[in-house]
C-alpha positions in Angstrom: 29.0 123.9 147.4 31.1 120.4 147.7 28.9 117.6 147.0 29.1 114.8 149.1 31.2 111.6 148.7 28.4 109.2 148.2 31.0 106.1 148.3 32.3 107.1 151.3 30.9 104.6 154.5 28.3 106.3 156.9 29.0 106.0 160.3 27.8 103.3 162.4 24.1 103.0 163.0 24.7 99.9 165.0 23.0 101.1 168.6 25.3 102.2 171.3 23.9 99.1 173.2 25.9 96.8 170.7 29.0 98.3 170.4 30.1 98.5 174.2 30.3 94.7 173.7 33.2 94.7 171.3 36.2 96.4 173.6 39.2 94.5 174.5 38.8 92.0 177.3 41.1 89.0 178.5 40.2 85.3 178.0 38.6 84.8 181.7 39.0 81.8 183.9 35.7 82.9 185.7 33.8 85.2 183.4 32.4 85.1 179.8 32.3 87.4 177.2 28.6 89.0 175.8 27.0 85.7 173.6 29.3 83.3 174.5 28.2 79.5 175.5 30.8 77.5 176.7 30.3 73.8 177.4 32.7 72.3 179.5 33.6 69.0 181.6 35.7 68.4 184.5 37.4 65.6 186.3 38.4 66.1 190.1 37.6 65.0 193.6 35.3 64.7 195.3 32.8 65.3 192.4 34.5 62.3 189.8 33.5 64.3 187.0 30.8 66.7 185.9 29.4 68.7 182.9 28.5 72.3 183.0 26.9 74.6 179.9 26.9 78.2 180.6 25.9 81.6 178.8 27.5 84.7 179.0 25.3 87.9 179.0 26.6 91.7 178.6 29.7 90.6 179.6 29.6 91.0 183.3 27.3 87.9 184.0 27.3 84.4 183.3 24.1 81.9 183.9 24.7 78.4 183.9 24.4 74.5 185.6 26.3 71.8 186.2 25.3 67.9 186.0 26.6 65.0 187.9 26.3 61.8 187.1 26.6 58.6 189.1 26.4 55.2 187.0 24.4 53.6 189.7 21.6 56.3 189.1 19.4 56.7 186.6 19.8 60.3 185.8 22.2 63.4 186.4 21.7 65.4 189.4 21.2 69.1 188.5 22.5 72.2 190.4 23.0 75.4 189.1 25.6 78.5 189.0 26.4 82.2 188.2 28.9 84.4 188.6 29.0 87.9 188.3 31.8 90.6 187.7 32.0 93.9 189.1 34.9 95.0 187.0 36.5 93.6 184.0 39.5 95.6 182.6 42.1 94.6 180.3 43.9 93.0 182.8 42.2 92.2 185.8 38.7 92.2 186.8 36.9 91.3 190.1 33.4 89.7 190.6 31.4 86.8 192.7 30.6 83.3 191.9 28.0 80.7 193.2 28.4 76.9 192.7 27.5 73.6 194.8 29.5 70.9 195.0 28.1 67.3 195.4 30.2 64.5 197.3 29.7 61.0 196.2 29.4 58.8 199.5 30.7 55.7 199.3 28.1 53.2 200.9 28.5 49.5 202.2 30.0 46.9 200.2 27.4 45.9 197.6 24.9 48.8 197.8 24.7 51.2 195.3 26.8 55.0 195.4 24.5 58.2 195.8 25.2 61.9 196.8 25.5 63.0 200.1 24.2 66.8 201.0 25.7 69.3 198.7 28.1 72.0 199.9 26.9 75.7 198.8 29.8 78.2 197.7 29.7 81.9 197.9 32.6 83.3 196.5 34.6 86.6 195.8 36.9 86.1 192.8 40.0 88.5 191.7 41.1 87.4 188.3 44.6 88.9 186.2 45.7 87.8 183.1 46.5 88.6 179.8 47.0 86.4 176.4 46.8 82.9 177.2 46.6 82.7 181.1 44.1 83.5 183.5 44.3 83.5 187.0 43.5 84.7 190.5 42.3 83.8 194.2 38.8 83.2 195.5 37.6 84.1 199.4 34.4 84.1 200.5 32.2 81.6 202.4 30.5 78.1 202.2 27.8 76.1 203.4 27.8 73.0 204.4 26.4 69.4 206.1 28.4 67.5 208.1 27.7 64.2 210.6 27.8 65.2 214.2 31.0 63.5 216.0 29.7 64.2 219.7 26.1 62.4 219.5 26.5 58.7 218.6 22.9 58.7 219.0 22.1 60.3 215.6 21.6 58.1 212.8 24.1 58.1 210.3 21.9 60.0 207.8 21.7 63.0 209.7 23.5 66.0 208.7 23.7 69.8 210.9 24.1 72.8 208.6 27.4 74.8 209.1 28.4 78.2 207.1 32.5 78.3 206.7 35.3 80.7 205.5 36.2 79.0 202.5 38.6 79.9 199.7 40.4 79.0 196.8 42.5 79.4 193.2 41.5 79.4 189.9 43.6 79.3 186.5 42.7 78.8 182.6 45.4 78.6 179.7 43.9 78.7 176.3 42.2 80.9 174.1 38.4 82.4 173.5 37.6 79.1 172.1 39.7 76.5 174.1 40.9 76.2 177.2 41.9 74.2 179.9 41.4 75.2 183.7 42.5 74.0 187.3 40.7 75.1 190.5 41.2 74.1 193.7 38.9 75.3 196.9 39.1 74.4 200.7 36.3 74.8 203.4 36.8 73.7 207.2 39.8 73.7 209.1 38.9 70.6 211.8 37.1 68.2 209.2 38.5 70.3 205.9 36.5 69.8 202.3 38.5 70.0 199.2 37.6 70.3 195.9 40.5 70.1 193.2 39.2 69.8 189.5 40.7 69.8 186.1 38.0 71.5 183.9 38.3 71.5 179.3 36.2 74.2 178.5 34.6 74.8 174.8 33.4 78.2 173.6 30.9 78.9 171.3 29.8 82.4 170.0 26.1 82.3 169.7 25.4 86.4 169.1 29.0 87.8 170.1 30.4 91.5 168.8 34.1 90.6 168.9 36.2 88.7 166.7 36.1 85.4 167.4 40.1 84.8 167.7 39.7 80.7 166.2 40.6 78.1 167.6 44.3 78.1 166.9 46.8 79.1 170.0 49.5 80.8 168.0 
């Protein structure tokens, strides 16, 4: 009878639940990794600049919002945003996103700035990328308000709902810490919307399984 190696280690008794969160997966312009929180702020057009905190959650969906804030009002407007992936490999993964984007409107000379109606995006995103870059395409659709142009009746304020093809690209260098992104999206084709942005990202592991990787880029 061979007695047992009592200094040997046991096997894991860490639940199956925990350890599916600890495979190999790429540094993702558009989805976050199981117990991540990643605070971010971007500078673009036509939203100025922003601030966004999200959470990731078993590594296929991410919960978050975004604030704007205007200097002429006295707090941030709110509007939130998910995204979702279907499949997330090693190097490629594809999913769906939701966002708003809110348009500053520049009002007489003299009166304060404020937000006009927000435009809605709906979005399929394909993402490759390995090491330190991540990027892709989006396509999907978007909802938005626009003026009238064929009633000059209509006041100014008025706005008539309109659901668009829209789409877009996406990028992010940097690593599961750090990282620096660009997107760029266009709805319309007559009277186009664009949204470019420039977006720093931070990532903070609040109960993730993987490594962590640092901060450091080499």
């Amino acid at each position: 009878m061979v007695e047992k190696n009592r200094g040997e280690p046991r096997p894991s008794s860490r639940p199956r639940s925990d350890r599916r969160f600890v495979g190999d997966l790429p540094w993702s312009a558009r989805h976050l990794d199981h117990g991540i929180l990643q605070v971010a702020v971007a500078v673009g057009t036509p939203a100025r600049n922003r601030f966004e905190i999200d959470l990731g959650l078993f590594d296929h969906l991410s919960l978050g919002a975004t604030f704007h804030w205007l200097l002429s009002e006295k707090r941030p407007r709110f509007a939130p945003q998910a995204s979702i992936a279907f499949v997330r490999g090693r190097a490629a993964e594809f999913g769906m996103t939701y966002r708003q984007t809110l348009h500053p409107r520049a009002n007489k000379p003299g009166a304060e700035s404020s937000f006009e109606p927000r435009t809605h995006w709906l979005m399929g995103a394909l993402t490759v990328g390995r090491g330190l870059l991540s990027s892709g395409f989006d396509a999907g659709v978007a909802s938005r308000r626009v003026r009238p142009s064929d009633d000059p009746s209509l006041s100014a304020n008025v706005y008539v709902p309109r659901v668009e093809v829209a789409g877009g690209l996406h990028a992010r260098v940097g690593t599961r810490r750090i990282g620096l992104g660009f997107e760029a999206a266009l709805v319309g084709i007559e009277d186009p919307d664009i949204v470019v942005e420039a977006v720093l990202d931070l990532r903070f592991g609040l109960f993730e399984r993987r490594p962590s990787g640092g901060w450091r880029i080499w």
